[in-house]
C-alpha positions as CSV (number, residue, x, y, z in Angstrom):
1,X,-85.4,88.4,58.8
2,X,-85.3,90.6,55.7
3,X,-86.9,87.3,54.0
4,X,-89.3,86.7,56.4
5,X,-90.9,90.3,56.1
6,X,-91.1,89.4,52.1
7,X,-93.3,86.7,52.8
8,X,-96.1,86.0,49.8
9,X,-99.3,86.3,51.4
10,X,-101.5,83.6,50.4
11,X,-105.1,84.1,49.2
12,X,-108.2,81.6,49.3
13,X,-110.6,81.2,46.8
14,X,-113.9,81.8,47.9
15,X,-114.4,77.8,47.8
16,X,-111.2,77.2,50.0
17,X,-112.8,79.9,52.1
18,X,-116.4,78.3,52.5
19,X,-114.6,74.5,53.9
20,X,-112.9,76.6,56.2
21,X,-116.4,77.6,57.6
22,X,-118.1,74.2,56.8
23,X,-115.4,73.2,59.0
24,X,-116.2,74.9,62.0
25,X,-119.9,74.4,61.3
26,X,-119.1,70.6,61.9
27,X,-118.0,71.1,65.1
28,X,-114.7,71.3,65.2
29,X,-112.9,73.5,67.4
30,X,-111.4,76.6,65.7
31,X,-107.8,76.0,66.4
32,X,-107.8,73.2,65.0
33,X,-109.5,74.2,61.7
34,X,-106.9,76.8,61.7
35,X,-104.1,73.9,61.5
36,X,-105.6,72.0,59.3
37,X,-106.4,74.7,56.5
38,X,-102.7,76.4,57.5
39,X,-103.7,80.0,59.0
40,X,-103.5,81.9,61.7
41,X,-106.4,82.4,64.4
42,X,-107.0,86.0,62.8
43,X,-107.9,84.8,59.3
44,X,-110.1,82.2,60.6
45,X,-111.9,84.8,62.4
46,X,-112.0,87.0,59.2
47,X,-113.2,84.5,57.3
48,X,-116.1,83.7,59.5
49,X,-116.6,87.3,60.0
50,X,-117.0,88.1,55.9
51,X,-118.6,84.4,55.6
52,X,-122.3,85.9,54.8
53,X,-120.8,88.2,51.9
54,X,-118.8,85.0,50.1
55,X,-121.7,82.5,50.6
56,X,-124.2,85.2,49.0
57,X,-122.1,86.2,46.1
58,X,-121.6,82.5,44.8
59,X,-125.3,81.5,45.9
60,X,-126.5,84.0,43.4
61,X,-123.9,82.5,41.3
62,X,-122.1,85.9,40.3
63,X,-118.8,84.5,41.1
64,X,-117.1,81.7,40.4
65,X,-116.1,79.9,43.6
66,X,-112.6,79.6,42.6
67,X,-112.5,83.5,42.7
68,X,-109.8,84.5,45.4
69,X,-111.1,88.5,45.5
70,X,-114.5,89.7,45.6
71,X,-113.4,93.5,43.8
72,X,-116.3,95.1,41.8
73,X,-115.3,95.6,38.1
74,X,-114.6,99.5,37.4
75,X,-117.1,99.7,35.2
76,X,-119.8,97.6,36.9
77,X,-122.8,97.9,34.3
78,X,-121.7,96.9,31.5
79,X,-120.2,93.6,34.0
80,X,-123.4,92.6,34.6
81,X,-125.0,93.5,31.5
82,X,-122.7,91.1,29.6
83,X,-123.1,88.7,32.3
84,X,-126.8,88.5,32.3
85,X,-126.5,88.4,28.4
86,X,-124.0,85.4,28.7
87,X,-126.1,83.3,30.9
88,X,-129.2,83.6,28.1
89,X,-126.6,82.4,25.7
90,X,-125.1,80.0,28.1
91,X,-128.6,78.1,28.9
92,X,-128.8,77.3,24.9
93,X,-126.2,75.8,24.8
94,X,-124.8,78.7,22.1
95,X,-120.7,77.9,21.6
96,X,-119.5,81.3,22.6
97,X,-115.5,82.5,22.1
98,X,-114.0,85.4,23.5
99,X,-114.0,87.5,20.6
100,X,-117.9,87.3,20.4
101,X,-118.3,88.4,24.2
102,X,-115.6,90.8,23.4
103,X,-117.9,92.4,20.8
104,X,-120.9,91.8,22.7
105,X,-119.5,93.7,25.4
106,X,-118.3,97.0,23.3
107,X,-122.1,97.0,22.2
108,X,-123.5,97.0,25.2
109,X,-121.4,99.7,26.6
110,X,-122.4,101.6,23.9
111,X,-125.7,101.1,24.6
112,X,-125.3,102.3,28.3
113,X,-123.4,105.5,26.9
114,X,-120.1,104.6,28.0
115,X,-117.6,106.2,24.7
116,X,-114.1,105.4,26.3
117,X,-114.8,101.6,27.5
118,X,-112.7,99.1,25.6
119,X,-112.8,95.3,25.6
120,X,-109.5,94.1,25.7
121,X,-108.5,91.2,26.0
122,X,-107.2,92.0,29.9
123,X,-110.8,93.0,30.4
124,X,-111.9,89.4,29.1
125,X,-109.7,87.7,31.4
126,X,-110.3,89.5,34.0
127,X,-114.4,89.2,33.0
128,X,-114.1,85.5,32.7
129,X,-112.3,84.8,36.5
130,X,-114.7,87.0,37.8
131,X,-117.9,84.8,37.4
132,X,-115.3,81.5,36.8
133,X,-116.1,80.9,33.0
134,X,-114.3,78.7,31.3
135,X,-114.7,79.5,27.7
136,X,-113.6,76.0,26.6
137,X,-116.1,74.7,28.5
138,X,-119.3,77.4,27.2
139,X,-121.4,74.6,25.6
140,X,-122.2,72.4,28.5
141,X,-123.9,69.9,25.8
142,X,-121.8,70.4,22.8
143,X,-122.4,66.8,21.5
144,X,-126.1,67.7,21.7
145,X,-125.7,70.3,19.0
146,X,-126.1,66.6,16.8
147,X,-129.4,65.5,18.0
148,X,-131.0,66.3,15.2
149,X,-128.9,64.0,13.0
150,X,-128.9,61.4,15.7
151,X,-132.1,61.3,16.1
152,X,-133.6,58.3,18.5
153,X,-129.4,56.8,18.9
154,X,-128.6,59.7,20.9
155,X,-131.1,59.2,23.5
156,X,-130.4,55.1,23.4
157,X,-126.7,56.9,23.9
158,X,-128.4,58.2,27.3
159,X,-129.7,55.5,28.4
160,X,-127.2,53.4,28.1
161,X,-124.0,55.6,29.2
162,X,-125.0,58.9,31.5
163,X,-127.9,57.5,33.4
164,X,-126.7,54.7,34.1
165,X,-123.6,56.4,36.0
166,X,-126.2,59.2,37.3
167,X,-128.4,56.7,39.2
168,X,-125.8,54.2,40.3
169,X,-125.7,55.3,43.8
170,X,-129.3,56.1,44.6
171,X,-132.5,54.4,45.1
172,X,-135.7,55.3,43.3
173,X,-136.7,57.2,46.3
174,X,-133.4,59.6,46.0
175,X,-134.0,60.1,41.8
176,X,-136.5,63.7,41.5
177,X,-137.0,65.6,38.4
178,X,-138.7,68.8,38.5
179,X,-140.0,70.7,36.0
180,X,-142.3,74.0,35.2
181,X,-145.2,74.2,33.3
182,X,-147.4,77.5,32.1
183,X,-150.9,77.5,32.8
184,X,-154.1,79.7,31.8
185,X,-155.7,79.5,34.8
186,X,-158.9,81.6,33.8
187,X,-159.0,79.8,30.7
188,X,-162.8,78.7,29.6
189,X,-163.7,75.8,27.9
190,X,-165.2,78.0,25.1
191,X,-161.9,80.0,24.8
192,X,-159.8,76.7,23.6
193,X,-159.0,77.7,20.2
194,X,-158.0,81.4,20.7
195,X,-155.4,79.9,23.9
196,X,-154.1,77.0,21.3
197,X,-150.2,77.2,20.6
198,X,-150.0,80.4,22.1
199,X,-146.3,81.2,23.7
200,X,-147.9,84.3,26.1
201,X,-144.4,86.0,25.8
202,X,-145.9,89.1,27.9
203,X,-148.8,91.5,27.5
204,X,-152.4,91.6,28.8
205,X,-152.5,87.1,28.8
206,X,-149.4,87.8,31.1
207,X,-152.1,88.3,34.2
208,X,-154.3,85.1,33.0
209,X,-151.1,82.9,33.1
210,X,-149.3,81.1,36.2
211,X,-146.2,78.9,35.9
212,X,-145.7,76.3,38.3
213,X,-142.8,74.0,39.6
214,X,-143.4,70.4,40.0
215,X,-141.0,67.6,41.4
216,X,-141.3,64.4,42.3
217,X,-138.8,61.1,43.3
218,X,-138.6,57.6,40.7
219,X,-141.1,55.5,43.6
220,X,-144.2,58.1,43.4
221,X,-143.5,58.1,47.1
222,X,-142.8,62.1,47.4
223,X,-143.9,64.8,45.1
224,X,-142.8,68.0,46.7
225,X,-144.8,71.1,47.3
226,X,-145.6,73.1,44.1
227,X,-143.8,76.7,43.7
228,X,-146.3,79.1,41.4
229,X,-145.1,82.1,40.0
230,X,-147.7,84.6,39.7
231,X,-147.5,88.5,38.3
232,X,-148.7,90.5,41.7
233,X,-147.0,90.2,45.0
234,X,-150.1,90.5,47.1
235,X,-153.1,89.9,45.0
236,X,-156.2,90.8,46.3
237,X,-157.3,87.6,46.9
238,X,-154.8,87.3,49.4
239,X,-156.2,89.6,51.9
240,X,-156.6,87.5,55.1
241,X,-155.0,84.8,53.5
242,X,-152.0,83.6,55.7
243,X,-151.4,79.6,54.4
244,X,-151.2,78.3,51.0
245,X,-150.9,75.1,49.9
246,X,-148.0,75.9,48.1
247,X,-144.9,78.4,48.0
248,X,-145.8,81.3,45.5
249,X,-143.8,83.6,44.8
250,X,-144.2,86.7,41.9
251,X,-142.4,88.8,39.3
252,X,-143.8,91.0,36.3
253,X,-144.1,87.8,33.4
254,X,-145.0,85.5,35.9
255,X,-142.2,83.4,34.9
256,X,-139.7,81.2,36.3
257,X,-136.2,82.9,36.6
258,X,-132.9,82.1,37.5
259,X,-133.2,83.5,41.0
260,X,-136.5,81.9,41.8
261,X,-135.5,78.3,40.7
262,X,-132.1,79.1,43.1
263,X,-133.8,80.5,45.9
264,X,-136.0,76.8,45.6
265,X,-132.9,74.6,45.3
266,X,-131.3,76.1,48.1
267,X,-134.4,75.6,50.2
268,X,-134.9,71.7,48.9
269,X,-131.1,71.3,49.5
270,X,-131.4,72.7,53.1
271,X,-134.0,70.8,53.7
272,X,-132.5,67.4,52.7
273,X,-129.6,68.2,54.6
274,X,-131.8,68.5,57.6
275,X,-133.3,64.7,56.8
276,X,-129.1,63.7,56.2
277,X,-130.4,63.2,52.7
278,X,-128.2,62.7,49.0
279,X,-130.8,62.9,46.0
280,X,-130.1,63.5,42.4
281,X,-132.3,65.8,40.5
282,X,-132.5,65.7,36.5
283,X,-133.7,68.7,34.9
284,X,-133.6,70.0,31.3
285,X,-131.3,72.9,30.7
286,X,-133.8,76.2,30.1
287,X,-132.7,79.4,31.0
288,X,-133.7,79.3,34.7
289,X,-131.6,76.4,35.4
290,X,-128.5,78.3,34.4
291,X,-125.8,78.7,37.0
292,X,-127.1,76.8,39.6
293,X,-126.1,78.2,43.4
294,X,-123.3,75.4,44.9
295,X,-125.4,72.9,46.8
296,X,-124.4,70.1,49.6
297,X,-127.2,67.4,49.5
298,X,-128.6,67.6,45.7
299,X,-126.4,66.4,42.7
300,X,-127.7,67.9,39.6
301,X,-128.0,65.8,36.0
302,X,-129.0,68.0,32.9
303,X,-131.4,65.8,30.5
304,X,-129.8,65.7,27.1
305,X,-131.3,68.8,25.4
306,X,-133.7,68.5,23.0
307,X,-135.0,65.2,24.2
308,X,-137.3,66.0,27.2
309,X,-140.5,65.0,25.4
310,X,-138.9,61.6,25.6
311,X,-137.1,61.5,28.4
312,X,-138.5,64.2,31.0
313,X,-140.7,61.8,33.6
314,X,-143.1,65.1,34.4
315,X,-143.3,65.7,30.0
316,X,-144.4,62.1,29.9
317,X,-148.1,62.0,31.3
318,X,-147.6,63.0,35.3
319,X,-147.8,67.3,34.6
320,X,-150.4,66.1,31.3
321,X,-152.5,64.2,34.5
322,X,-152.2,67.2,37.0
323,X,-153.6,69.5,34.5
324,X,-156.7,67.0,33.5
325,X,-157.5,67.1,36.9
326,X,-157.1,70.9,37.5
327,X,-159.5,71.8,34.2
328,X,-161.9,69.2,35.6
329,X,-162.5,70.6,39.1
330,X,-162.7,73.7,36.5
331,X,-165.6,72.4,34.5
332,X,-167.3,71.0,37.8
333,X,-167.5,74.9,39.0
334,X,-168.7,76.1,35.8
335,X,-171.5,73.5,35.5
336,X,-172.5,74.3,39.5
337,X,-172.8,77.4,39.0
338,X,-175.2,76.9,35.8
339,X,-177.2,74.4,37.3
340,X,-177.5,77.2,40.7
341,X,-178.3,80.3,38.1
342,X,-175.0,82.1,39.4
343,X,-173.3,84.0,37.5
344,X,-170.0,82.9,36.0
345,X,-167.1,84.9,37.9
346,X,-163.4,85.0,37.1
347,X,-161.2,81.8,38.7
348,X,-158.7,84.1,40.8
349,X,-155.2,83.7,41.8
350,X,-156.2,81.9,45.6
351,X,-158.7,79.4,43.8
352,X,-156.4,78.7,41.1
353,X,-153.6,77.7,43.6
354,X,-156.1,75.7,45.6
355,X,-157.2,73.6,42.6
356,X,-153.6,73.2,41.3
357,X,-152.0,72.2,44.5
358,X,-155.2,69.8,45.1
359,X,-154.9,68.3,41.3
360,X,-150.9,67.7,42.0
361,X,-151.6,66.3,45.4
362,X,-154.2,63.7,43.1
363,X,-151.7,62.4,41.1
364,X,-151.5,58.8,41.6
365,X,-148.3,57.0,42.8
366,X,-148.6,54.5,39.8
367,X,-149.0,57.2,37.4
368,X,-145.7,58.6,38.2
369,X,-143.9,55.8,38.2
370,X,-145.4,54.5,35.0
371,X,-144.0,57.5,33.6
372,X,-140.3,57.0,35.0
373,X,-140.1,54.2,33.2
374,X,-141.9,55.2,30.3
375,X,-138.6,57.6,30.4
376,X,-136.2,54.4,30.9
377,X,-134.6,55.9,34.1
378,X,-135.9,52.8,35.9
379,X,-136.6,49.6,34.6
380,X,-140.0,49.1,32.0
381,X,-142.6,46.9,33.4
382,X,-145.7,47.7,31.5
383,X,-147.0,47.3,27.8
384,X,-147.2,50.2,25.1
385,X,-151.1,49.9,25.8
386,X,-150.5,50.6,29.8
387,X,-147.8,53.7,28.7
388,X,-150.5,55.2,26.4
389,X,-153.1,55.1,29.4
390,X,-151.0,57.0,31.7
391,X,-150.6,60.0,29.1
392,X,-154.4,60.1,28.7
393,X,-155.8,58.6,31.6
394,X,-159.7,58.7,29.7
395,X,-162.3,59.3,32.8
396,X,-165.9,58.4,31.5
397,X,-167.0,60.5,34.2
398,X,-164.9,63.8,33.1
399,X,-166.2,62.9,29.6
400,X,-169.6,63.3,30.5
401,X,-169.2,66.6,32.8
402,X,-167.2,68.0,29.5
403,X,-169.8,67.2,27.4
404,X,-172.8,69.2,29.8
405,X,-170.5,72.4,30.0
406,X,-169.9,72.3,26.0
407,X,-173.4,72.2,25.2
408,X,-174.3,74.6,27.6
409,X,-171.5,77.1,26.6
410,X,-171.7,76.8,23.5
411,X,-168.4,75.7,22.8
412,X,-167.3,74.3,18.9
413,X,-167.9,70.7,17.6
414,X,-164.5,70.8,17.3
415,X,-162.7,71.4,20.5
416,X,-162.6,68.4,22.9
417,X,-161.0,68.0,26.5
418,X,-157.8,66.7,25.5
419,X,-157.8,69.9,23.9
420,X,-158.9,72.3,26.9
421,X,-155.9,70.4,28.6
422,X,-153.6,71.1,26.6
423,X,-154.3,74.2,25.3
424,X,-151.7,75.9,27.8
425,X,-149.1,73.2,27.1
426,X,-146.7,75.5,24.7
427,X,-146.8,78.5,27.1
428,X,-143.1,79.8,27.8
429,X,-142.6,79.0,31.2
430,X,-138.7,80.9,31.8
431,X,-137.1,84.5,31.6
432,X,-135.6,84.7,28.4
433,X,-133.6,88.7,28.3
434,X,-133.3,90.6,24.7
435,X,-130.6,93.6,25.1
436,X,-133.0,96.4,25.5
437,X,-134.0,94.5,28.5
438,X,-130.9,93.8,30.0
439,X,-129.9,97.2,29.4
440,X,-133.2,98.9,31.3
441,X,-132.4,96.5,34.2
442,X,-128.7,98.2,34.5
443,X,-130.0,101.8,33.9
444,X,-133.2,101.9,36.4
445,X,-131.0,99.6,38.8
446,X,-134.5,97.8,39.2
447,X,-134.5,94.2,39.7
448,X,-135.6,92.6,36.0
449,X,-137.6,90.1,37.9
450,X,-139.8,92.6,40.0
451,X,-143.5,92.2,40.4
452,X,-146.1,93.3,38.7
453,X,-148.4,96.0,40.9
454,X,-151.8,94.7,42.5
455,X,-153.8,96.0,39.7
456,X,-151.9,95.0,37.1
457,X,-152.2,91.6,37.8
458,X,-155.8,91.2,39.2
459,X,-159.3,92.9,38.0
460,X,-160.1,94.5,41.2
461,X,-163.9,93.8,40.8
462,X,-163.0,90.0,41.7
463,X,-164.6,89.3,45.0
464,X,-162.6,89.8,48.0
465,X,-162.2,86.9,50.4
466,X,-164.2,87.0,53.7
467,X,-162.8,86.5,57.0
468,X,-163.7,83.9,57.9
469,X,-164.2,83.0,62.1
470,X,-163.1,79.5,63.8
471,X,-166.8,79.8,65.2
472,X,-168.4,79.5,61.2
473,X,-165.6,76.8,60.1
474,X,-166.5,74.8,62.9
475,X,-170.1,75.2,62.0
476,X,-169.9,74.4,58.2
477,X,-167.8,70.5,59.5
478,X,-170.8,69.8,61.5
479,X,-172.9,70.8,58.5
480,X,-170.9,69.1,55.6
481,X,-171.0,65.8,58.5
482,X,-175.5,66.5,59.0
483,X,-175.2,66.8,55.2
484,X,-173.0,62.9,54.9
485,X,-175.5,61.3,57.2
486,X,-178.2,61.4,54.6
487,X,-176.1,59.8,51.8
488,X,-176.0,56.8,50.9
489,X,-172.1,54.7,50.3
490,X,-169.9,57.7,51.6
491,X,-166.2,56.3,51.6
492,X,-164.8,55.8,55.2
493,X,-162.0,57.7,53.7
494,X,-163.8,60.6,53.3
495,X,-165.8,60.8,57.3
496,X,-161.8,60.2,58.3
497,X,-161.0,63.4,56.5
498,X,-163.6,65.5,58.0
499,X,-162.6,64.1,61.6
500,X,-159.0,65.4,61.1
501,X,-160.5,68.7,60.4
502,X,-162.7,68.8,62.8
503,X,-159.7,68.1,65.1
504,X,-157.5,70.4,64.0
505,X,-160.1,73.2,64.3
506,X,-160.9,72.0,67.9
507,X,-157.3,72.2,68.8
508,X,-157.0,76.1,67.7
509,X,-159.9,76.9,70.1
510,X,-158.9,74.7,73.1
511,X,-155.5,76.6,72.1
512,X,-157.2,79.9,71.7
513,X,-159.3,79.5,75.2
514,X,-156.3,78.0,77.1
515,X,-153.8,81.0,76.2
516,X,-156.7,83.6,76.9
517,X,-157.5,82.0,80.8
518,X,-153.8,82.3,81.1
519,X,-153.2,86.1,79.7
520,X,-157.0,86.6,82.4
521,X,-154.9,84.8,85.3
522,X,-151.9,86.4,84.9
523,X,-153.4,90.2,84.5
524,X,-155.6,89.2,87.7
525,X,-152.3,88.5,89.6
């Protein structure tokens, strides 16, 4: 008896604890879930209880799921503050030992006005199971660190070894990569120069800048819906705005972050779990895709760093295409408005979205795949002449419409539209934290990644949009169709559009009528 009531009790790592619940999620019946994982009825039920708590600590990635005990640290602050300063060092790839986080740690605290902290080497062990760091194990791309000397071998090493093994068990279809890209999306064709090579770390060009998230599969056949990250919340613009064609979401830099790139994973990997979907996603190794959240249907492969401008699909003509076609529907705006004697207004945030998410949508199928295998993840079937069209696509059309708006604004001799493209293309596009940052977020207890107010972001004198009624939208199809008929070699494709609107409008005011005749009927009884 007396050996009985010494009995170890066992604990479960918060991994061991999430099958348990995966388990009854399945289906199974709880008993037996309770004999199969050997406990008792009453820490099943615990388990499912505390289940939200365990699932949001190692989404968020602040534990390590192999942590048995979810215990605060005593001196909480300074946990987090080394934490958040480890991840920035992590994401480089920066070989970090013990001692140096040990140091790191003692100036932080110092820096938070804590005099009697000390970072032992109990404190480091107990820092390290807390968020499940394995310090031999820091530099997830050690090898990497030689890519400078290896030169073209390394990525031939790549191609040859890794990928290989990464793509083995899926089709084209189930290969994504996403990436971000920054944009200037008030830039004008006659401010080229002054946006050339600049970083836009923060400041004023913080509110002219978006970043979005692209992602697409290896056959063209899916790109996914873009996430932007803007500065404001609720820009103005938005008012009466209630559908986008993309997710947006917003924080002070207008930058992708760790939590926004999680909180997009977790939706993509719910969402392919839905479809009873496995893809593999490559992506490079930037700050933001740092301690990724433990996912079910997505395996993740980290592109050799250093080598995405040769071996990142989006770097390699398809994100170069999107933004062709966003600065053209730009210029064809700007030249409108000339040719009307309107005056030139400010792009805002809802147009810039629109033209984005319709220049992504353009993409074509072949251009993306052209560019998978100008990346040698699936096999080459094209000449060097065909690769260098798809990273310039030249459009004697777009040539033209650039040449009317340069002469007409005055833009320099110099500047050309490969250069209005790209003039955004070295814009940083993820949170990277310096101390005195890290440190604010700990002492305000504010959230590092929090928005930017509504006037910060957007100059108010911007034009608000109108409501518009089902009434005037239905009015404007039949006019856009009056104004079809009198044109001469309109595309099937494009009356087949304008039917589908026209439907879908009609289908919100038979919807509309029908629910009012009922609410009428019912009232009258």
């Amino acid at each position: 008896m007396a050996n009985k009531g010494n009995k170890k009790r066992r604990q479960f790592s918060l991994e061991e604890k999430m099958k348990v619940v995966e388990a009854v999620d399945s289906g199974k019946r709880k008993g037996d879930v309770a004999k199969e994982f050997g406990i008792t009825p009453s820490t099943l039920s615990t388990f499912l209880k505390d289940r939200a708590k365990f699932e949001e600590k190692v989404r968020k990635a602040s534990v390590g799921p192999q942590r048995k005990r979810m215990r605060n640290a005593l001196y909480d602050d300074i946990d987090k503050a080394v934490f958040a300063w480890f991840q920035e060092i992590h994401a480089k790839n920066i070989l970090v030992t013990g001692s140096v986080i040990r140091k790191k740690a003692l100036n932080l605290a110092n820096m938070l006005g804590y005099d009697n902290f000390q970072a032992s080497v109990g404190w480091l062990n107990r820092f390290r199971d807390r968020h499940g760091i394995a310090l031999n194990a820091v530099c997830r791309e050690d090898g990497d660190r030689l890519m400078n000397g290896l030169g073209i071998d390394k990525v031939n090493e790549w191609h040859a070894g890794e990928i290989i093994k990464l793509i083995a068990d899926y089709s084209p279809d189930d290969i994504f990569n996403a990436d971000e890209a920054g944009v200037f999306f008030q830039l004008l064709p006659q401010h080229t120069l002054a946006a050339k090579g600049d970083h836009c770390r923060g400041g004023k060009k913080a509110k002219q800048r978006l970043t979005a998230l692209f992602c697409c599969n290896a056959s063209g056949t899916e790109k996914m819906r873009p996430l932007i990250v803007g500065r404001s919340p609720s820009p103005h613009c938005f008012k009466n705005v209630h559908s986008l064609p993309c997710d947006y979401r917003a924080n002070q830099w207008a930058l992708m972050t760790q939590d926004l790139f999680n909180e997009w994973l977790m939706q993509v990997d719910a969402r392919m779990k839905r479809a009873e979907r496995r893809i593999l996603l490559l992506i490079d190794n930037c700050s933001a895709h740092n301690m990724l959240p433990r996912l079910e249907r997505i395996q993740v492969g980290y592109l050799p760093s250093n080598c995405t401008a040769v071996l990142q699909p989006l770097n390699l003509g398809i994100i170069h295409t999107m933004k062709m076609l966003y600065r053209s529907h730009l210029l064809k705006q700007i030249l409108f408005k000339l040719s009307s004697n309107k005056d030139q207004e400010k792009v805002d945030i809802k147009q810039a979205i629109d033209m984005i998410a319709a220049a992504w949508w353009s993409v074509k199928q072949s251009t993306v795949v052209k560019c998978w295998q100008k990346a040698g993840i699936i096999p080459m079937e094209f000449t060097d002449s065909d690769a260098e069209m798809v990273a310039k696509e030249p459009d004697i059309a777009i040539e033209k419409l650039w040449h009317s708006v340069a002469v007409a604004t005055c833009v320099p001799n110099e500047v050309n539209f490969q250069d209005f493209v790209t003039a955004d293309d070295n814009l940083i596009i993820s949170q990277e934290l310096v101390d005195t940052e890290i440190i604010q977020g700990m002492v305000t207890g504010k959230n590092t990644g929090e928005a930017g107010s509504e006037d910060e972001e957007e100059d108010v004198s911007l034009p608000e949009q109108p409501k518009i009624t089902i009434t005037e939208a239905i009015s404007s199809v039949q006019k856009l169709r009056q104004f079809l008929s009198t044109c001469v070699g309109v595309p099937d494709a494009v009356f087949g559009q304008l039917n589908g609107i026209d439907e879908y409008l009609m289908k919100r005011v038979i919807q509309s009528l029908t629910d009012s005749q009922i609410t009428d009927f019912l009232q009258a009884k």
